[in-house]
C-alpha positions as CSV (number, residue, x, y, z in Angstrom):
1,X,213.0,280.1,207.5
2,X,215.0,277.5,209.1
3,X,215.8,279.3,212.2
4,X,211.9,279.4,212.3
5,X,211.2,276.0,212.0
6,X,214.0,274.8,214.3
7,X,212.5,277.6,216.8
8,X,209.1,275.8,216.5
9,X,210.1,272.4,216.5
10,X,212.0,273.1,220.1
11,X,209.0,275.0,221.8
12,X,206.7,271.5,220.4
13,X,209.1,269.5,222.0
14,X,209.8,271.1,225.1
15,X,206.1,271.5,225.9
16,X,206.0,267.5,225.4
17,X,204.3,267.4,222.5
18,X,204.7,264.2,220.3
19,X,203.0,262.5,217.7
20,X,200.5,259.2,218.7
21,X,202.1,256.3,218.4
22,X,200.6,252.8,218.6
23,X,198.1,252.3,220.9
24,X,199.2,250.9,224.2
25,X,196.8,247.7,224.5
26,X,196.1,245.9,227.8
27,X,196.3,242.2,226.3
28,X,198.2,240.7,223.3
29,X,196.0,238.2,221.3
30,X,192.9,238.6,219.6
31,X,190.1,236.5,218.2
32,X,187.9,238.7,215.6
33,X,184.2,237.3,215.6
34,X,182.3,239.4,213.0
35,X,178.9,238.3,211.4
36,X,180.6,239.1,207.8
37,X,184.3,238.5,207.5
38,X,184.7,239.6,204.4
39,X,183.7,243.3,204.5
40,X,186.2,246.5,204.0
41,X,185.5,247.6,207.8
42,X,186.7,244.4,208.9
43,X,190.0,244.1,206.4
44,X,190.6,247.6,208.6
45,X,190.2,246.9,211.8
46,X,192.4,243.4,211.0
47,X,195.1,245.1,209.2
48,X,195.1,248.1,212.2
49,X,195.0,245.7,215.3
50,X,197.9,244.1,213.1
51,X,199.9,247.5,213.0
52,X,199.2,247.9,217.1
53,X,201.2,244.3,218.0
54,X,198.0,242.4,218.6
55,X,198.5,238.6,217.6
56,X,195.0,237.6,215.4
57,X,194.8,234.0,216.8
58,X,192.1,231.3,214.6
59,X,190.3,230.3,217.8
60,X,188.4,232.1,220.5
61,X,190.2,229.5,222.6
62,X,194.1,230.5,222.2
63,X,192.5,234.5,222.8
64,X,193.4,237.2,225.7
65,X,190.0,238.6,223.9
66,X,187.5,237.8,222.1
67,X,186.5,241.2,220.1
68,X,182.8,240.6,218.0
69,X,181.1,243.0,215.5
70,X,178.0,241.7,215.9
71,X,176.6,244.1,213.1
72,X,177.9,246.9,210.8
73,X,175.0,248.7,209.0
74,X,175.5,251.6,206.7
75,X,172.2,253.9,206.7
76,X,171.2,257.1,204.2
77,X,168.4,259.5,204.8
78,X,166.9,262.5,203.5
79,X,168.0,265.5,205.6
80,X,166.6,268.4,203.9
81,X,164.6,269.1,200.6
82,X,164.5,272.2,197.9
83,X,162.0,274.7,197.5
84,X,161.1,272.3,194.1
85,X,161.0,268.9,196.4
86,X,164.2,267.5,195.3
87,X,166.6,266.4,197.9
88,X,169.1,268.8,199.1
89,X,170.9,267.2,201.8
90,X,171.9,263.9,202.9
91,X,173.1,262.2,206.0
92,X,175.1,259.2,206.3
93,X,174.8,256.6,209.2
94,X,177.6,253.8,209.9
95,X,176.5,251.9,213.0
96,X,178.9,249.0,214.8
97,X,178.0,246.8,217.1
98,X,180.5,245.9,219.1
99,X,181.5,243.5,222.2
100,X,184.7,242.4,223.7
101,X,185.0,240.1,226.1
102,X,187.5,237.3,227.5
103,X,187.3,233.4,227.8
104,X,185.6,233.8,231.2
105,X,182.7,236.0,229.5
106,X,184.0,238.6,231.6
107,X,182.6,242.2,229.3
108,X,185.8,244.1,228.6
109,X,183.5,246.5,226.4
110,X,179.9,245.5,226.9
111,X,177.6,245.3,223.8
112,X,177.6,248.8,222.6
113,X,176.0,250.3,219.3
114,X,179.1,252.9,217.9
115,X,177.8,255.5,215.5
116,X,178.9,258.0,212.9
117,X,176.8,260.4,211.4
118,X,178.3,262.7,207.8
119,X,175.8,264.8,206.3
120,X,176.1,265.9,202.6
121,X,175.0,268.3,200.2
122,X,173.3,266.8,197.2
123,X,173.0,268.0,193.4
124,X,171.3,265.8,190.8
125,X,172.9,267.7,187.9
126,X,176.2,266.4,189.6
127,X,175.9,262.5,190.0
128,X,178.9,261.2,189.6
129,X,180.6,264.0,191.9
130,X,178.0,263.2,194.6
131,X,178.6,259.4,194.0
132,X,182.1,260.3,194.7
133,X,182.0,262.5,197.5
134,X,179.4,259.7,199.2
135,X,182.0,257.5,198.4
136,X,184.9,259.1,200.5
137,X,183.0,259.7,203.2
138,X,181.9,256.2,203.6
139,X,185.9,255.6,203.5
140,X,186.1,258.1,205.9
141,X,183.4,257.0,208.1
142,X,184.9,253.4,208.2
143,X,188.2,254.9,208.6
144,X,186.9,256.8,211.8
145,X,184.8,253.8,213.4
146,X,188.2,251.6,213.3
147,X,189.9,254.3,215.6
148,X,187.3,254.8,217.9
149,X,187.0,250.7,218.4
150,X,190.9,251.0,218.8
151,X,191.0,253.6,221.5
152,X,188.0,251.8,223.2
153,X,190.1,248.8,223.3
154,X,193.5,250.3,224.3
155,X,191.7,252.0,227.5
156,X,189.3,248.9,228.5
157,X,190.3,245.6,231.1
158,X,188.1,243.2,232.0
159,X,184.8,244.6,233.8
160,X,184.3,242.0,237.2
161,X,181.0,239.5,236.8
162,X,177.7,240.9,237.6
């Protein structure tokens, strides 16, 4: 067993495999604009821009970028319904608005709506399972938009003015 797991671990590092690190970001301060400060999404994004060596500066002023989430809306519809009319499926929306931008209102991401969709089977004889399970994929969904604003930040740089 160990000469198998040694065996593996050389071929994974050979090939150049490695596990992601901290994203490589093109600036090093941060001002956080965000229509409600004191959500979970945006205790998140702080704490993971934090863990990535961004400074989170008080003023839009002392800021390499300004990063605003203009809007953060989490949506549920009806997906599909039983022979007997009751709902049988969910699906989950989380929708960012996002824009990043520097001092010289230069767009480094322009005003972009990121989405998420999770659909969900639904049982009414299991409530507080379902509550649950809607639960952990709003985690997860909140989770999921923090990365995706990462990477979106590690890859931009200021676009030139239009």
């Amino acid at each position: 067993m160990r000469v198998f797991v040694l065996l593996m671990s050389l071929l994974l590092t050979a090939c150049g495999f490695h596990l992601r690190g901290h994203a490589g970001m093109p600036f090093s301060t941060l001002y956080l604009n965000a229509a409600n400060p004191n959500t979970p999404f945006i205790a998140d994004l702080r704490q993971n821009l934090t863990v990535n060596n961004i400074k989170l500066v008080n003023s839009a002023e002392k800021a390499d970028v300004i990063l605003s989430i203009e809007s953060e809306v989490l949506d549920k519809q009806i997906l599909s319904l039983s022979g007997g009319g009751r709902v049988s499926e969910f699906q989950l929306f989380y929708r960012v608005s996002v824009r990043a931008y520097d001092n010289q209102q230069r767009d480094w991401i322009p005003t972009e709506i990121m989405e998420i969709r999770r659909d969900y089977s639904y049982d009414d004889t299991k409530i507080l399972a379902k509550e649950q399970e809607e639960a952990m994929l709003v985690q997860s969904m909140r989770t999921d938009m923090v990365q995706q604003i990462i990477r979106r930040l590690s890859r931009s740089k200021a676009l030139p003015p239009q």
